[in-house]
N, C-alpha and C positions, 0 to 999 in steps of 0.2 A: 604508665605507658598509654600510649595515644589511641581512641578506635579508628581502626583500619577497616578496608573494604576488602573483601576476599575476592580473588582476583578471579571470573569465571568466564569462558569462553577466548579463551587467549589463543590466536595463533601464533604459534611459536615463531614462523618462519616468518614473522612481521616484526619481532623484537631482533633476530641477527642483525647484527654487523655486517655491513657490506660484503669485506674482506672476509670477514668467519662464514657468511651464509655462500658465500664462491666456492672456498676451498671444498665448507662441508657437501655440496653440490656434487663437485668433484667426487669427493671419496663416497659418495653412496653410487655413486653410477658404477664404481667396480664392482663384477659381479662377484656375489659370496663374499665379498673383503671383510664386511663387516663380522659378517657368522663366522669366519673363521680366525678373526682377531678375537672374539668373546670366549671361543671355543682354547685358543691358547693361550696368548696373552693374559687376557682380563681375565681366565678360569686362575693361573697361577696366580697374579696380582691379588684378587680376590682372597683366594686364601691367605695369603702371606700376608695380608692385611689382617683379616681374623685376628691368626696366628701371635704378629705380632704387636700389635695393640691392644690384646686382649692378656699378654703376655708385659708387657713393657707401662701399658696406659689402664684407665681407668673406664670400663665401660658405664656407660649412660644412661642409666637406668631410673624406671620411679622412684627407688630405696635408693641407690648411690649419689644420686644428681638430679636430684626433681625437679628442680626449678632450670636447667640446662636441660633436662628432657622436656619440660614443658616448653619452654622455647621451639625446642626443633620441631615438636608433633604442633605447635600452632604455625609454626612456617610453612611447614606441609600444608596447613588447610587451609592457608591463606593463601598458596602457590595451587592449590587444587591435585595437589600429589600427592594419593592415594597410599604407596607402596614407602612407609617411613622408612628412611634409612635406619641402619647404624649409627652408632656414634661415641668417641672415644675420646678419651683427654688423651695430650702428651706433654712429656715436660719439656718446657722450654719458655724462659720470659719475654716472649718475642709477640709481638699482635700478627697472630698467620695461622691461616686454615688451610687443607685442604682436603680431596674425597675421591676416593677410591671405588670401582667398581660399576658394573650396567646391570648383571642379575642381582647380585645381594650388595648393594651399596653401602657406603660408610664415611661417614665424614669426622675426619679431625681436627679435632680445636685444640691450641696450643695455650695449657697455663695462663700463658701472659694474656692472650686473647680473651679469657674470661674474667680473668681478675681487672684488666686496664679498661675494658669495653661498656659502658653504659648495655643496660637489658638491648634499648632501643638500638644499638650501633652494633648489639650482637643479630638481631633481626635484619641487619645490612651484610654481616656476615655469614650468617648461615644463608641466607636466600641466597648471597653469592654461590654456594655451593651447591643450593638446590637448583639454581638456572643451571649452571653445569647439564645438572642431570638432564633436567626438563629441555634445552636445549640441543640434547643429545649425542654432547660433548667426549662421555666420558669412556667408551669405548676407541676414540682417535686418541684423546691423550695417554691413555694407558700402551698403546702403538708407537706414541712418539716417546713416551719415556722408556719405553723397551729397547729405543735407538741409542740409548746409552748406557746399556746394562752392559756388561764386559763380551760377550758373546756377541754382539751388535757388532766389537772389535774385533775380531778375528776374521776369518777369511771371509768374510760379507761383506768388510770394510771400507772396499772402493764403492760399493753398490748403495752403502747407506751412506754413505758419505753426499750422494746426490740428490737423498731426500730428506735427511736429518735439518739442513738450514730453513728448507722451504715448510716442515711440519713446524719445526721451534718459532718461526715467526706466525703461524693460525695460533698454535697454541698458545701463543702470547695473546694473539688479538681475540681467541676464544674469550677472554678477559672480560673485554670491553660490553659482550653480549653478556654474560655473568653480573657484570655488575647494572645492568639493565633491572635484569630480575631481582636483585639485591634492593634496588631502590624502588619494586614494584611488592617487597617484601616491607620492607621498613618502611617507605611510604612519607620519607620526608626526605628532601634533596640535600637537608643543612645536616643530618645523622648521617648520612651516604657520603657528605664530605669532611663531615668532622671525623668519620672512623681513616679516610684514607691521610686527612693530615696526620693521625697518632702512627697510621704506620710508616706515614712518611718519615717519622722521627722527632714526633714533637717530643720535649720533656715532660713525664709525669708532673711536675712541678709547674707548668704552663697548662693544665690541662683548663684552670678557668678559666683563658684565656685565647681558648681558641679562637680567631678572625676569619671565617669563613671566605669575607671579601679578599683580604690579602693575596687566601691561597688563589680562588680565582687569577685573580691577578697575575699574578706569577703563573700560571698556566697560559694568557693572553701573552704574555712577554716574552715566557719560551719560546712561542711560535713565532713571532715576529720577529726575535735577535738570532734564531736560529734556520734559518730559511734558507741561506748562502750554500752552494754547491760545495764547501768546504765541511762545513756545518754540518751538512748531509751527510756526509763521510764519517765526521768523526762520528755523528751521533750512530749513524747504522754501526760501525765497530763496537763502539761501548756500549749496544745493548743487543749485538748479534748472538751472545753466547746465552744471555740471561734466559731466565724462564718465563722471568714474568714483565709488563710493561711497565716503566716509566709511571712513578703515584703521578706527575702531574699530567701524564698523557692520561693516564687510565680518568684522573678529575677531571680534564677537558672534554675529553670522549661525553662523560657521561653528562656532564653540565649543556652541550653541544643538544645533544641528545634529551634532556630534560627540556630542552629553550623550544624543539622545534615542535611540541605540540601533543609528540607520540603520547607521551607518560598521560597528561590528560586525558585523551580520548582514550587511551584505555582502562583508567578506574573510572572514567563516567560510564566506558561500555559496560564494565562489570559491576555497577551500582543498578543499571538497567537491564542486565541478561537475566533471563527468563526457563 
């Protein structure tokens, strides 16, 4: 694996997304929302996460997974995060992470994510999951998946019915800010898009074969063949329900975002912070 630069003096509030850094704006200016989303939400989540990952998956530990715990405790010191998560396997042959919690945090990685994942592309993944935190994501998303727990449906139904679309679409673009930090973890632009091509769905069988150029490619194309007021339409439907964005939206965001300078001047800042 490649040396990296530990990432030191970062403001956080200069890596959001546009879209992500508005909304989260928004949700801190209500007073107490936060403290009393940690207080209930995130207190159950939290544990039910313990509970059942600890229960169902494989915690991560020195003795159980040392070279996956070494991973995540060097992501930390390379993101300058202090407070190491948790962290769990689950089964599942799929390349997909995700992370649970603001006081006792956890992140899970799925089987197929460790076994498909070069070390380097797991360094894309996990940091995805530490911007999360470091971004201070994971208190609002634990709020917006609570908008789909069966109780969300019940007689609050009309009421969240008016904020579930407008949180599902941050939580998507929370993304975009995540794999910021992903790529300020891994620390190569071609690992940060070669892991979103596998989960784009490459074949195992193709995996020598990745074209980094292509996929580009086909993210410039998307945008241009799909621009039409039509297009608009259908695309907002087929991905209004989803969780997550679009691999080629999430590749262009960050490629976008890699071209215009940020990613530079912040490991030269923190090759020179003092």
């Amino acid at each position: 694996m490649k040396l990296r630069t530990a990432i030191k003096g970062l403001d956080v509030s200069t890596i959001l997304h546009p879209d992500d850094k508005s909304t989260m704006d928004t949700l801190r200016k209500i007073p107490g929302f936060k403290t009393i989303v940690d207080k209930t939400v995130g207190s159950i989540m939290e544990k039910y996460a313990a509970i059942e990952y600890s229960a169902e998956g494989i915690n991560v530990t020195t003795t159980s997974l040392p070279n996956v715990h070494r991973y995540v405790v060097e992501c930390c010191r390379m993101l300058d995060i202090k407070n190491v998560p948790a962290c769990s396997t689950d089964w599942d042959y799929d390349i997909c992470s995700f992370s649970v919690g603001e006081e006792k945090p956890r992140i899970i990685l799925q089987s197929g994510t460790i076994d498909l994942l070069t070390p380097d592309e797991l360094y894309f993944m996990i940091g995805h999951e530490l911007g999360h935190m470091k971004c201070g994501h994971k208190s609002y998303h634990m709020f917006t998946e609570a908008m789909y727990m069966p109780l969300a449906n019940s007689d609050l139904k009309i009421w969240m019915s008016l904020v579930k679309m407008p949180l599902l679409n941050w939580y998507r673009v929370s993304d975009f800010s995540a794999d910021r930090i992903g790529l300020l973890c891994c620390q190569d632009i071609n690992v940060a898009l070669s892991t979103m091509i596998k989960m784009a769905g490459l074949p195992k069988k193709c995996y020598n074969q990745i074209h980094i150029k292509s996929f580009i490619e086909q993210t410039i194309v998307f945008r241009q063949n799909n621009s039409g007021a039509m297009e608009r339409i259908i695309k907002y439907l087929s991905i209004n329900a989803a969780a997550m964005p679009w691999m080629v939206m999430r590749a262009g965001e960050l490629w976008d975002w890699y071209n215009s300078g940020e990613y530079d001047r912040i490991i030269k800042q923190s090759k020179n912070y003092k």
